[in-house]
VEXSE-822616 format. One record per residue: residue number from 1; x, z, y of N, C-alpha, C, O in turn. Coordinates in Angstrom, 3 decimals, m for minus. Each point is the difference from the previous one (the first is absolute). Layout:
! VEXSE-822616
ATOM:NUM:X:Z:Y:X:Z:Y:X:Z:Y:X:Z:Y
...
//
This chain:
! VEXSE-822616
ATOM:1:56.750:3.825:3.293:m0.786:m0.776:m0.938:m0.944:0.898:m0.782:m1.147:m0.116:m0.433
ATOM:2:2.078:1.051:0.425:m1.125:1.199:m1.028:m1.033:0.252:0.687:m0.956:0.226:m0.742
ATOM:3:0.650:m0.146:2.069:m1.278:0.541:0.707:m1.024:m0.760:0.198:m1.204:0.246:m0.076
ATOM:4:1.812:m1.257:0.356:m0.596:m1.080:m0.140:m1.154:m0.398:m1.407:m1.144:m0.424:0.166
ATOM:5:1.631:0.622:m1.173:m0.739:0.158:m1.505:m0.649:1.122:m0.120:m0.677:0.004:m1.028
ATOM:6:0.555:1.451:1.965:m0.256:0.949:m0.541:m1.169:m0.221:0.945:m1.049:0.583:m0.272
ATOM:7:1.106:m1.365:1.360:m1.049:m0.161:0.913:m0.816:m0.896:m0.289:m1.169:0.185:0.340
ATOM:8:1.663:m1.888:m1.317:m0.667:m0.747:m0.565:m0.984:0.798:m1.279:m1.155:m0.357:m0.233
ATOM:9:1.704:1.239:m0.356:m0.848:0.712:m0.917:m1.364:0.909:0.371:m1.067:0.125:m0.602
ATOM:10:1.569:0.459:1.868:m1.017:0.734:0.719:m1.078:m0.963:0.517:m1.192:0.171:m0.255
ATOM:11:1.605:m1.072:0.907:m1.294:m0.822:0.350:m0.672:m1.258:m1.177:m0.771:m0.959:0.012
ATOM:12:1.505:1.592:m0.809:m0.699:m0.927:m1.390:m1.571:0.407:0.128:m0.891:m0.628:0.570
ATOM:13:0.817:1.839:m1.253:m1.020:0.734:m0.469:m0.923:m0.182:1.261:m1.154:m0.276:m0.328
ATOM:14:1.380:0.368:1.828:m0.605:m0.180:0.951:m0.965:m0.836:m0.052:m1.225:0.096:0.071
ATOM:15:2.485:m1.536:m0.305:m1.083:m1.182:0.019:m0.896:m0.416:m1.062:m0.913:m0.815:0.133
ATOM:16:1.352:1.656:m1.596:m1.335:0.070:m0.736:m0.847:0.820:0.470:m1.078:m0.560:m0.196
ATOM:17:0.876:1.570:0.711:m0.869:0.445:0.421:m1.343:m1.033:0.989:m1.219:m0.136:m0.101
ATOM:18:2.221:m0.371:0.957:m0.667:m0.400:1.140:m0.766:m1.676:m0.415:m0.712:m0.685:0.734
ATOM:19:1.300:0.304:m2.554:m0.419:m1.197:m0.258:m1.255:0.339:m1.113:m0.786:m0.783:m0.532
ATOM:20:0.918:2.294:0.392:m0.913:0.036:m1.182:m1.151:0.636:0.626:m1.013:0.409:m0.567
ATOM:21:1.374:m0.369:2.150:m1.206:0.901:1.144:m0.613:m1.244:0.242:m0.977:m0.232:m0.712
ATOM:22:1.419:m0.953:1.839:m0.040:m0.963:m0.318:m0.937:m1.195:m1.080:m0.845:m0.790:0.420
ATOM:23:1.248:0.933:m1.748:m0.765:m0.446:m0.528:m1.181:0.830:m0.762:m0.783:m0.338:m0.888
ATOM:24:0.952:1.422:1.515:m1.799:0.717:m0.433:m0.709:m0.238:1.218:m1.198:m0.014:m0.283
ATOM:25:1.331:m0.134:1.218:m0.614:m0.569:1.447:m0.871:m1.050:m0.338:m1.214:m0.154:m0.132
ATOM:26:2.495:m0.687:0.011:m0.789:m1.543:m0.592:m1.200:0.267:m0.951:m1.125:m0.389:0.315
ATOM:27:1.382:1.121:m1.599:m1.086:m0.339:m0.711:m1.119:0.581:0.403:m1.145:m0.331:m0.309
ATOM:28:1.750:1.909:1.565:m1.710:0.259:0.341:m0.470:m0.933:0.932:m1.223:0.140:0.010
ATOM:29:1.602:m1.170:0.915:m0.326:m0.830:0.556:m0.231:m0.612:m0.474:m1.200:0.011:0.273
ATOM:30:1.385:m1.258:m1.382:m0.780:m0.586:m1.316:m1.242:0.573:m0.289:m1.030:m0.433:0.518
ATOM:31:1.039:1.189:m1.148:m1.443:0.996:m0.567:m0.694:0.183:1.159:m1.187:m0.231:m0.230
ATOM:32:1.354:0.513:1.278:m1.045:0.209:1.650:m0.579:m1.292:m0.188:m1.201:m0.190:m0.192
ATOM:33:2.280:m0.894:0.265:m0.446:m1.375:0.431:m1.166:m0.917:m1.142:m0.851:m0.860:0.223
ATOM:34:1.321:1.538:m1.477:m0.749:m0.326:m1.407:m1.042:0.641:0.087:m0.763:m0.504:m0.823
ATOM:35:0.402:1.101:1.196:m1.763:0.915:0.166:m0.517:m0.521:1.292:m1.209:m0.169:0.157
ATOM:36:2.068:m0.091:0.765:m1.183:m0.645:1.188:0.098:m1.698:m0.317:m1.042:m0.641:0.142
ATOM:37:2.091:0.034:m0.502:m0.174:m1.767:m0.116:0.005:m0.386:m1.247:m0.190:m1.186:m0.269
ATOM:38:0.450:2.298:m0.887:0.286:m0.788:m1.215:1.388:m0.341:m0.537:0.954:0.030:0.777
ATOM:39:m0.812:m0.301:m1.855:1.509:m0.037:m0.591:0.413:m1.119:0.386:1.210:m0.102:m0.199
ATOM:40:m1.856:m1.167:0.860:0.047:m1.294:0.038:0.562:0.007:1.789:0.354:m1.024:0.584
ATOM:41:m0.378:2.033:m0.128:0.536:0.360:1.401:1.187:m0.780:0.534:1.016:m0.213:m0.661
ATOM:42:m1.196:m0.151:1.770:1.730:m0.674:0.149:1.090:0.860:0.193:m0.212:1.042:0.621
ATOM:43:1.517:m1.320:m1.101:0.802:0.564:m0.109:0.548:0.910:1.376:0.301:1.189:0.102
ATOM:44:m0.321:m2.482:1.045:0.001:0.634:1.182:m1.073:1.255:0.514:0.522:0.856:0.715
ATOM:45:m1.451:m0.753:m0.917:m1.338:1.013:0.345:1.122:1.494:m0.697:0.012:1.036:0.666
ATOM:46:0.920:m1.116:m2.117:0.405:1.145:m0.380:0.962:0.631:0.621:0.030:1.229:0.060
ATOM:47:1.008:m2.121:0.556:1.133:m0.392:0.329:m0.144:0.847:1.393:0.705:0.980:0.240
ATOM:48:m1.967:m1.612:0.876:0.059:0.357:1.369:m0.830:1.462:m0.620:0.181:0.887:0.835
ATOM:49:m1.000:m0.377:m1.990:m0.147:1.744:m0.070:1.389:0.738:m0.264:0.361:1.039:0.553
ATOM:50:0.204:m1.619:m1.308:1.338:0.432:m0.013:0.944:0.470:0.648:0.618:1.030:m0.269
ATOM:51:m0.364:m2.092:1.584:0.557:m0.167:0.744:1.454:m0.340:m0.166:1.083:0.384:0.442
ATOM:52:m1.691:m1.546:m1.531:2.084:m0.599:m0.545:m0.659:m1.721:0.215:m0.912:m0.551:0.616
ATOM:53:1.827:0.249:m1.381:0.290:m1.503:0.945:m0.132:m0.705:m2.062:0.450:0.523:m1.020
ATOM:54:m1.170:m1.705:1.182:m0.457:m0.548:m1.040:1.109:m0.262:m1.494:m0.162:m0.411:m1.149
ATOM:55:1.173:0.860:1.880:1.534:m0.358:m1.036:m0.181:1.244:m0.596:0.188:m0.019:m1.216
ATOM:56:m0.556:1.308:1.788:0.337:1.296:m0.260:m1.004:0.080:m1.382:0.458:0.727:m0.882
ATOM:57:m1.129:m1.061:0.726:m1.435:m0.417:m0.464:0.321:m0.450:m1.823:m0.232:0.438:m1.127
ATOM:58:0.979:m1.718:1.883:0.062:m1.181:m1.448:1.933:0.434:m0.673:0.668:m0.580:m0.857
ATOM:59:m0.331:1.829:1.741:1.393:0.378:m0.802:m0.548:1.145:m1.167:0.213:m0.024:m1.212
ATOM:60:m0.892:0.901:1.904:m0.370:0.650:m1.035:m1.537:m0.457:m1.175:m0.090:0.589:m1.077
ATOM:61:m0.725:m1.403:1.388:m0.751:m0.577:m0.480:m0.208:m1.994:m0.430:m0.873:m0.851:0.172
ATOM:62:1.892:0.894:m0.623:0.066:m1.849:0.004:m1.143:m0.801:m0.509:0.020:m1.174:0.371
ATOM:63:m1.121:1.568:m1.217:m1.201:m0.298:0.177:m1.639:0.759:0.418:m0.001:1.151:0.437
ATOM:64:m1.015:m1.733:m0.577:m1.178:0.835:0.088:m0.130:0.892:m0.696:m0.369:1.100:0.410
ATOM:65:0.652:m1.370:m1.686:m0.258:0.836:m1.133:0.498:0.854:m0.069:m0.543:1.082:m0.222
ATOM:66:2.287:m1.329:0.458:0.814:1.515:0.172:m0.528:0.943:1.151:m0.001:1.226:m0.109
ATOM:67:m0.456:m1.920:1.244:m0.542:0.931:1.041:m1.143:0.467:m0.480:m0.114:1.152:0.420
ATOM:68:m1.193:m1.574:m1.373:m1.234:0.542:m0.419:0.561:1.243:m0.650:m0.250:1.118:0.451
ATOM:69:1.096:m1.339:m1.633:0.220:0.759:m1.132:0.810:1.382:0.699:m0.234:1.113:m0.470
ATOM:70:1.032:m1.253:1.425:0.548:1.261:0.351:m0.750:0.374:1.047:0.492:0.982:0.555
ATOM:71:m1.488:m1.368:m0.056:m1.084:0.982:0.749:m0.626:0.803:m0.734:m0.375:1.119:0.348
ATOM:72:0.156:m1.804:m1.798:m1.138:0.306:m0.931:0.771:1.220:m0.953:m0.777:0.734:m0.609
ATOM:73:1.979:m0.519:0.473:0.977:1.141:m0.607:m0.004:0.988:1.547:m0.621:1.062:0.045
ATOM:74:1.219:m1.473:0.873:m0.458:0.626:1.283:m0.752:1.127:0.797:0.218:0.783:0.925
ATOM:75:m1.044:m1.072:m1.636:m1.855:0.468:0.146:m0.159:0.856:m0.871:m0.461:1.098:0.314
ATOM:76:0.853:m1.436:m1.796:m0.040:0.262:m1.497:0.935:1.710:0.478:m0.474:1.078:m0.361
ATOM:77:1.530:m1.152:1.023:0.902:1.338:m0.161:m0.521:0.655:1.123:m0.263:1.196:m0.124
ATOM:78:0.084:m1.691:1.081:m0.792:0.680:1.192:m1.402:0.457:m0.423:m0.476:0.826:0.778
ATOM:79:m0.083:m1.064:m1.524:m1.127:1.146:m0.327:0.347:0.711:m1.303:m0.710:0.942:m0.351
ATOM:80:1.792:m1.338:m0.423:0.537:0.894:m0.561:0.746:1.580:0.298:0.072:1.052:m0.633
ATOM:81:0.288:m1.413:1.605:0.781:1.045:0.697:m0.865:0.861:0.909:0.221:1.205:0.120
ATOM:82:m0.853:m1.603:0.290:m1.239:0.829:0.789:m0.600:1.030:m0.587:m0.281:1.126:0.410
ATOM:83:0.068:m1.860:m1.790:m0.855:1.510:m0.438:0.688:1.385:m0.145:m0.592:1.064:0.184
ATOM:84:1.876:m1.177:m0.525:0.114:1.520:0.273:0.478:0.274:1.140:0.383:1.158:0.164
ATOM:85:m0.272:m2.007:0.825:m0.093:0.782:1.177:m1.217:0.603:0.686:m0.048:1.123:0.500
ATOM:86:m0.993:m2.087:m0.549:m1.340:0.152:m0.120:m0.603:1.886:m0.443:m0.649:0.920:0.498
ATOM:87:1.256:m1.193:m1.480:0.064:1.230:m1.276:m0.050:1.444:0.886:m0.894:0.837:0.127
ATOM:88:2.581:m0.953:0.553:0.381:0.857:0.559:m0.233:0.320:0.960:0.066:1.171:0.375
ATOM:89:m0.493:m2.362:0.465:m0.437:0.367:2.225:m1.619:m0.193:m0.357:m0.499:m0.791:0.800
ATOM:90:m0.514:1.323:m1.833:m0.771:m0.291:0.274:m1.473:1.186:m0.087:m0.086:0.400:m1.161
ATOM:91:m0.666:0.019:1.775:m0.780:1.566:m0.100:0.011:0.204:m1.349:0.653:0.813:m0.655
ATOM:92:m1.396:m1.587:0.330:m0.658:m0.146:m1.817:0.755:m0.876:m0.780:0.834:m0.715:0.554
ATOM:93:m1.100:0.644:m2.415:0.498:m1.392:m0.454:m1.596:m0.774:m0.239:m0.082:m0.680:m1.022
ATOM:94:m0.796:0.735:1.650:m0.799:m1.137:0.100:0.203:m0.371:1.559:m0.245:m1.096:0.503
ATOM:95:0.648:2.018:0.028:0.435:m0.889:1.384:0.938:m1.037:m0.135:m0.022:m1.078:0.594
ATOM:96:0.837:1.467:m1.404:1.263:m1.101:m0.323:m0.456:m1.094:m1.091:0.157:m1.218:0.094
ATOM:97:m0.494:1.617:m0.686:m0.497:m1.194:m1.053:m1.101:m1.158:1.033:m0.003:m1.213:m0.210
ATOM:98:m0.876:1.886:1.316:m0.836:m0.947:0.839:0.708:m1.023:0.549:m0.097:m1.224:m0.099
ATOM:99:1.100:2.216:0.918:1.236:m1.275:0.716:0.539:m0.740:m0.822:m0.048:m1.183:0.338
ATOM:100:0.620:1.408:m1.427:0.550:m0.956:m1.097:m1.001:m0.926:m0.287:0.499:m1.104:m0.221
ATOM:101:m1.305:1.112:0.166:m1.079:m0.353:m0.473:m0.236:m1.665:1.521:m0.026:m1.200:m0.276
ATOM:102:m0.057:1.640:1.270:0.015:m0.403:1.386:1.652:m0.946:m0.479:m0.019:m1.088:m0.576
ATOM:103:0.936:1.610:0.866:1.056:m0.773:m0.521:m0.308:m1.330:m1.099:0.171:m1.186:0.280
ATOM:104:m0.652:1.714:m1.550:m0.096:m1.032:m0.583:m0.694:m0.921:m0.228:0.200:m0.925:m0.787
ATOM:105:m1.661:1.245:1.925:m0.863:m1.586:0.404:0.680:m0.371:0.775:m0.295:m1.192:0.080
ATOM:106:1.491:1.495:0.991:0.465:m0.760:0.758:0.705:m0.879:m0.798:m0.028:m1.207:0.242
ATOM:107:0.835:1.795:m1.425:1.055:m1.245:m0.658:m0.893:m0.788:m0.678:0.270:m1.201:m0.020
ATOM:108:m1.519:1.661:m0.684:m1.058:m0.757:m0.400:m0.461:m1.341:0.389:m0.308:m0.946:m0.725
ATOM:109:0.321:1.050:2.107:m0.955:m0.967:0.850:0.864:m1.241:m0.080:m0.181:m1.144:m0.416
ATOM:110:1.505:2.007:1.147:1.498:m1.206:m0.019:m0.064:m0.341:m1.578:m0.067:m1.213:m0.197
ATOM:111:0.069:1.644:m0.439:0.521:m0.741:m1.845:m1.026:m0.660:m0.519:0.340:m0.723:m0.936
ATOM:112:m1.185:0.707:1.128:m1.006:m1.041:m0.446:0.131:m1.445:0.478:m0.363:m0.968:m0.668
ATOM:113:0.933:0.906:1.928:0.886:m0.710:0.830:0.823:m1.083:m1.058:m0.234:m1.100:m0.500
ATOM:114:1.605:2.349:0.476:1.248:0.023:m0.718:m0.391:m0.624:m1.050:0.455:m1.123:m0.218
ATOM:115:m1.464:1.764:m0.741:m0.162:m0.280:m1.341:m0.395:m1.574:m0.153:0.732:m0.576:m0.805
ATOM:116:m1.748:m0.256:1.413:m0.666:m1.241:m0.029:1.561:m0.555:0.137:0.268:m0.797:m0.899
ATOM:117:0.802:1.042:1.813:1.483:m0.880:m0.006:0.089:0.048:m1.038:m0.244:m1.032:m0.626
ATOM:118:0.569:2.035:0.022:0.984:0.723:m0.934:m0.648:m0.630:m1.407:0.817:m0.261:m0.883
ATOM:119:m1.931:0.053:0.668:m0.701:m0.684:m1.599:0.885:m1.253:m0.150:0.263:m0.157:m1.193
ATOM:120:0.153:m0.556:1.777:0.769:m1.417:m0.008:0.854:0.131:m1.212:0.061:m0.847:m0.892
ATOM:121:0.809:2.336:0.937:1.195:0.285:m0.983:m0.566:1.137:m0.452:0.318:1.126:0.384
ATOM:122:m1.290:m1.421:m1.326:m0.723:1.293:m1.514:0.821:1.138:0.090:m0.296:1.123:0.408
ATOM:123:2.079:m1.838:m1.129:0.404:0.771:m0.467:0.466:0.846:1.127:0.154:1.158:m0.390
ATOM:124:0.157:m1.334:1.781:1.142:0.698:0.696:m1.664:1.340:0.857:m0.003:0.960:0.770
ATOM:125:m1.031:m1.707:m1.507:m0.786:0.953:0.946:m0.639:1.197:m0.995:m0.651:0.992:0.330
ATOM:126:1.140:m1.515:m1.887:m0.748:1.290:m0.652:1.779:0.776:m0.066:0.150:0.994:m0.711
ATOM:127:0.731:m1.408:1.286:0.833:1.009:0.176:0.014:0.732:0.927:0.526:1.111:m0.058
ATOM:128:m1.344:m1.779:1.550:m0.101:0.955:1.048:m1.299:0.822:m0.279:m0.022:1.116:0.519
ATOM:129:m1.226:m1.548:m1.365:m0.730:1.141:m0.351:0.263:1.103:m0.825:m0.626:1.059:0.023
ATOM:130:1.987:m1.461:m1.076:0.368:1.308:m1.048:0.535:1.230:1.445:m0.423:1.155:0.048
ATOM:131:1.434:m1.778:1.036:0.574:0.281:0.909:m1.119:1.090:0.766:0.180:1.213:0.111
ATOM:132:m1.034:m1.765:0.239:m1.206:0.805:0.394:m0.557:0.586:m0.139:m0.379:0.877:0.776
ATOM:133:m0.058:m1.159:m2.233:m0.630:1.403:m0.838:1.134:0.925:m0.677:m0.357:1.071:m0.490
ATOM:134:1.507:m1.394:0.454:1.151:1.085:m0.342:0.331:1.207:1.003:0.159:1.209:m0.168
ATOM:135:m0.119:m2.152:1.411:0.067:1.121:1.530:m1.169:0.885:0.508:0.068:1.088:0.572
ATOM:136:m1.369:m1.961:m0.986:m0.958:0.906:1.443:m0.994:0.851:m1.104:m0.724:0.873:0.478
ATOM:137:0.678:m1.174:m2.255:m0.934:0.864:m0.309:0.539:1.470:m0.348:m0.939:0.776:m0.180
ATOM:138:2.375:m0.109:0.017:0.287:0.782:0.171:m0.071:0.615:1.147:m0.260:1.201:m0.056
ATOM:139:0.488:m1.895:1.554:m0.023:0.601:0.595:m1.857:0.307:0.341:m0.146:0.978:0.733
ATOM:140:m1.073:m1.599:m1.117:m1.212:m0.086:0.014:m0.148:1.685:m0.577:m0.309:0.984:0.672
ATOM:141:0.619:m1.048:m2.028:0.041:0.909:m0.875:0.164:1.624:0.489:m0.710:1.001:m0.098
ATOM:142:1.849:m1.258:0.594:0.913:1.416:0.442:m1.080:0.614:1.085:m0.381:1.167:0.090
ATOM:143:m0.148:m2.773:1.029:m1.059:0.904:0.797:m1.146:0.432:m0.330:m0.598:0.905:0.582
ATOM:144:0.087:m1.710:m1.833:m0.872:0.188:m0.253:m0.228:1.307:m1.031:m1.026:0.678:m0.050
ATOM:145:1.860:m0.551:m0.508:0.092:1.846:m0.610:0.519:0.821:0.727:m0.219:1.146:m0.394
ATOM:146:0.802:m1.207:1.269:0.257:1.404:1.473:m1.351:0.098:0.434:m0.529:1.099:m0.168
ATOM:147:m0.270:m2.166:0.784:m1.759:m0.184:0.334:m0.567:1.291:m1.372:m0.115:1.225:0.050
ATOM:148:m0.120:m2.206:m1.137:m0.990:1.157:m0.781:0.718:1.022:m0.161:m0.688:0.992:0.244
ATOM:149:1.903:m0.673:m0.580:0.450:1.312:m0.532:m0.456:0.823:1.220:m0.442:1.118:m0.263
ATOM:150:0.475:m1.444:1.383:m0.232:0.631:1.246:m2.020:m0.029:0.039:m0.516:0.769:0.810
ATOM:151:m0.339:m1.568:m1.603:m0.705:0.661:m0.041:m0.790:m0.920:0.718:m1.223:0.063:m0.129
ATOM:152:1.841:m1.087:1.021:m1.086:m0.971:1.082:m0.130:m1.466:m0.607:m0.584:m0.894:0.611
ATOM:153:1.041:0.756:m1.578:m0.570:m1.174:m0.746:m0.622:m0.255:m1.300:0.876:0.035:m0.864
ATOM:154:m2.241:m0.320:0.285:m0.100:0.142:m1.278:0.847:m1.024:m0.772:0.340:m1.086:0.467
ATOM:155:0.109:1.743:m2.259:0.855:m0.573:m0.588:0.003:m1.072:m0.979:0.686:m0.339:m0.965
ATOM:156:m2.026:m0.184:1.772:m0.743:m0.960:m1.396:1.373:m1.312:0.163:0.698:m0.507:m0.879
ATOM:157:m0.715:0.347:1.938:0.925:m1.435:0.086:1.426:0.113:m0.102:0.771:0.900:0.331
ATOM:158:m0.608:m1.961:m0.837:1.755:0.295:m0.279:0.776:m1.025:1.430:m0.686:m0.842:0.580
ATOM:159:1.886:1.053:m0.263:0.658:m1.226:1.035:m0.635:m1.058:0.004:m0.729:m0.263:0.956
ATOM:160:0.882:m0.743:m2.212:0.362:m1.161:0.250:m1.550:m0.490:0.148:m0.448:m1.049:0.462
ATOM:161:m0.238:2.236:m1.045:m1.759:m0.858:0.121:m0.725:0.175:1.268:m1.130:m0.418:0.254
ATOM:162:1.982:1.141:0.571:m0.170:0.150:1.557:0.635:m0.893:0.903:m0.459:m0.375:1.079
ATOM:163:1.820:m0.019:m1.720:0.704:m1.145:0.632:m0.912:m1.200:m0.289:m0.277:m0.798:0.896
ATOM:164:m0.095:0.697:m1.892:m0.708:m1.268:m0.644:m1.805:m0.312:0.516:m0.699:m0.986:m0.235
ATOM:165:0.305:2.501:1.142:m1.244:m0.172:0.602:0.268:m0.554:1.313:m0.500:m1.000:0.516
ATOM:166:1.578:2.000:0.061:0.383:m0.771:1.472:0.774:m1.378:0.053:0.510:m0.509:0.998
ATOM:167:m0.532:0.055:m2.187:1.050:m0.957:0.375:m1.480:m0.997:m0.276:m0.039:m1.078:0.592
ATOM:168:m0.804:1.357:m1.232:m1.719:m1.166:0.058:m0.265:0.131:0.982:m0.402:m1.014:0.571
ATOM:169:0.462:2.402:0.287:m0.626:m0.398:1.069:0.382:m0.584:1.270:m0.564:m0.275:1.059
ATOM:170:1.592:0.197:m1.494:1.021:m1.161:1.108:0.297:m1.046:0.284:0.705:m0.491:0.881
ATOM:171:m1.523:m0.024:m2.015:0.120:m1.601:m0.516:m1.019:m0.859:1.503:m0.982:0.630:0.394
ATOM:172:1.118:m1.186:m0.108:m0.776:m0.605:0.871:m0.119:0.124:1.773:m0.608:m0.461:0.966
ATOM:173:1.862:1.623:m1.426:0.187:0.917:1.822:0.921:m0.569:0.656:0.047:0.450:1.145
ATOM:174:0.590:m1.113:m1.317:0.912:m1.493:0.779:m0.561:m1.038:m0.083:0.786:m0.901:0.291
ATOM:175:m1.895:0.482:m0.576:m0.421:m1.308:0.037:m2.193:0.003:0.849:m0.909:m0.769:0.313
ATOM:176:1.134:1.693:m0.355:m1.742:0.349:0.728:0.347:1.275:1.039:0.204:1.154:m0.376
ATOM:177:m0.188:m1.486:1.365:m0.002:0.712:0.802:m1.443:1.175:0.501:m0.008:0.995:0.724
ATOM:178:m1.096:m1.703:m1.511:m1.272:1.460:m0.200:m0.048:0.805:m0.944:m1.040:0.643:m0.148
ATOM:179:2.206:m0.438:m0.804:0.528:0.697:m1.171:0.884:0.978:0.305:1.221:m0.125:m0.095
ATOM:180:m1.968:1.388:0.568:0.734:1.372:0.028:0.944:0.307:m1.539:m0.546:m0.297:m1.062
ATOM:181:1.235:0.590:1.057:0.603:0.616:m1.159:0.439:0.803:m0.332:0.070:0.461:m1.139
ATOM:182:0.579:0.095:2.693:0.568:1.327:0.006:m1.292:0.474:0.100:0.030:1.034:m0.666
ATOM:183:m1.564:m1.223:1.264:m1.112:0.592:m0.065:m0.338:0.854:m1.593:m0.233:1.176:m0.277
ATOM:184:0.353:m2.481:m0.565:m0.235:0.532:m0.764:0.658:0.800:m1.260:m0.503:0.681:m0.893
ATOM:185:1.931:m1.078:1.224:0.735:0.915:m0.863:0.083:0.959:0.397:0.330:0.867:m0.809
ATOM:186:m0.589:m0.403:2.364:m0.191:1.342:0.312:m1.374:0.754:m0.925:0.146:1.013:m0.684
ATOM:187:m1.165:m1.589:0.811:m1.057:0.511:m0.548:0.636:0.294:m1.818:m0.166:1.124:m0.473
ATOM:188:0.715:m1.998:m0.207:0.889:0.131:m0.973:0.807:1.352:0.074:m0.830:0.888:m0.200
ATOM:189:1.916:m0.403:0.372:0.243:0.803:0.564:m0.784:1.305:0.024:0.213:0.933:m0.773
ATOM:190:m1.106:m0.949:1.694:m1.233:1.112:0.469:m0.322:0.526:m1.765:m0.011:1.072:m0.605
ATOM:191:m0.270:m2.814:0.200:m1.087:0.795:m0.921:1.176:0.885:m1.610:m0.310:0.387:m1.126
ATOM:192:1.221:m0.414:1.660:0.566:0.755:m1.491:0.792:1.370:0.838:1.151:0.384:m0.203
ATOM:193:m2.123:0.179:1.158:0.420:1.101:0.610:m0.605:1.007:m0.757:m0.957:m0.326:m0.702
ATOM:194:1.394:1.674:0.714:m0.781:0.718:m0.704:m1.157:0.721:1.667:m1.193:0.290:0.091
ATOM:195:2.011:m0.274:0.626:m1.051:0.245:1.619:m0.048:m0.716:0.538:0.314:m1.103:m0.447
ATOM:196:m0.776:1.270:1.872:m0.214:m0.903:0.525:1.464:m0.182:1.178:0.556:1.086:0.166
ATOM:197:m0.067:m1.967:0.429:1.374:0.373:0.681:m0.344:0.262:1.547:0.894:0.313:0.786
//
């Protein structure tokens, strides 16, 4: 009986693993499916990126909203976490701050998305914006002073007024398809180089 429990314990942790692998799948299959069809996507379209079966879906997500909102935290820690990896595998820290940068018009494009759901409930969405701006402008920050201290970015701008340029110029880049954005936040970008890259 004892081995039995010592073996039920061992494959505990397993199957969290394999449910919390699992349900990060899903939400990057959500978020794929939310940038090419929209948040309004059918459930099945997430389900067959997934490759789980529509129950798998509505156990861990029992409505839309819960599925919007944990893509939208999702996304939120996944470009959180990037930047210092970014940081570390990367030539320069304006090389890394670019990709971050690349990272966060991608969550951009999707949350503008997210966000038009998400206004329905004021309150639950200026908690996912405190959520947002609590996670990504430190990590904005950190790249963005490794960049100048290192000498390749001028220091006029602070994080959040760089988050707050790329995030204008993103406005309109899921819904017009002749609206470069990454075009131009690259040029954004360019222009607070101290050279040329």
């Amino acid at each position: 009986m004892k081995d039995g429990a010592e073996g039920a314990g061992r494959a505990a942790p397993a199957g969290r693993k394999d449910a919390r692998r699992n349900k990060e799948a899903l939400l990057d299959a959500a978020a794929a499916v939310f940038v090419t069809s929209g948040v309004d996507a059918p459930v099945r379209d997430i389900a067959a990126r997934a490759g789980v079966g529509l129950g798998t879906i509505y156990r861990h997500f029992p409505t839309r909203a819960d599925l919007i909102i944990a893509v939208y935290r999702h996304q939120v820690d996944a470009c959180a976490e990037a930047g210092p990896a970014l940081l570390e595998g990367s030539p320069s820290p304006a090389a890394a701050l670019a990709q971050w940068i690349d990272l966060f018009v991608d969550f951009l494009v999707t949350k503008h998305g997210l966000a038009e759901v998400l206004r329905s409930d004021d309150a639950g969405f200026e908690v996912l914006h405190a959520y947002f701006l609590d996670r990504l402008v430190p990590v904005c920050t950190r790249l963005l002073d490794a960049a100048v201290g290192a000498g390749e970015v001028r220091s006029h701008l602070g994080a959040y007024e760089l988050m707050r340029g790329v995030g204008n110029l993103c406005i309109g880049a899921d819904s017009d398809p002749r609206y470069d954005a990454r075009r131009l936040v690259a040029a954004l970008v360019a222009g607070i180089r101290t050279s040329p890259s």
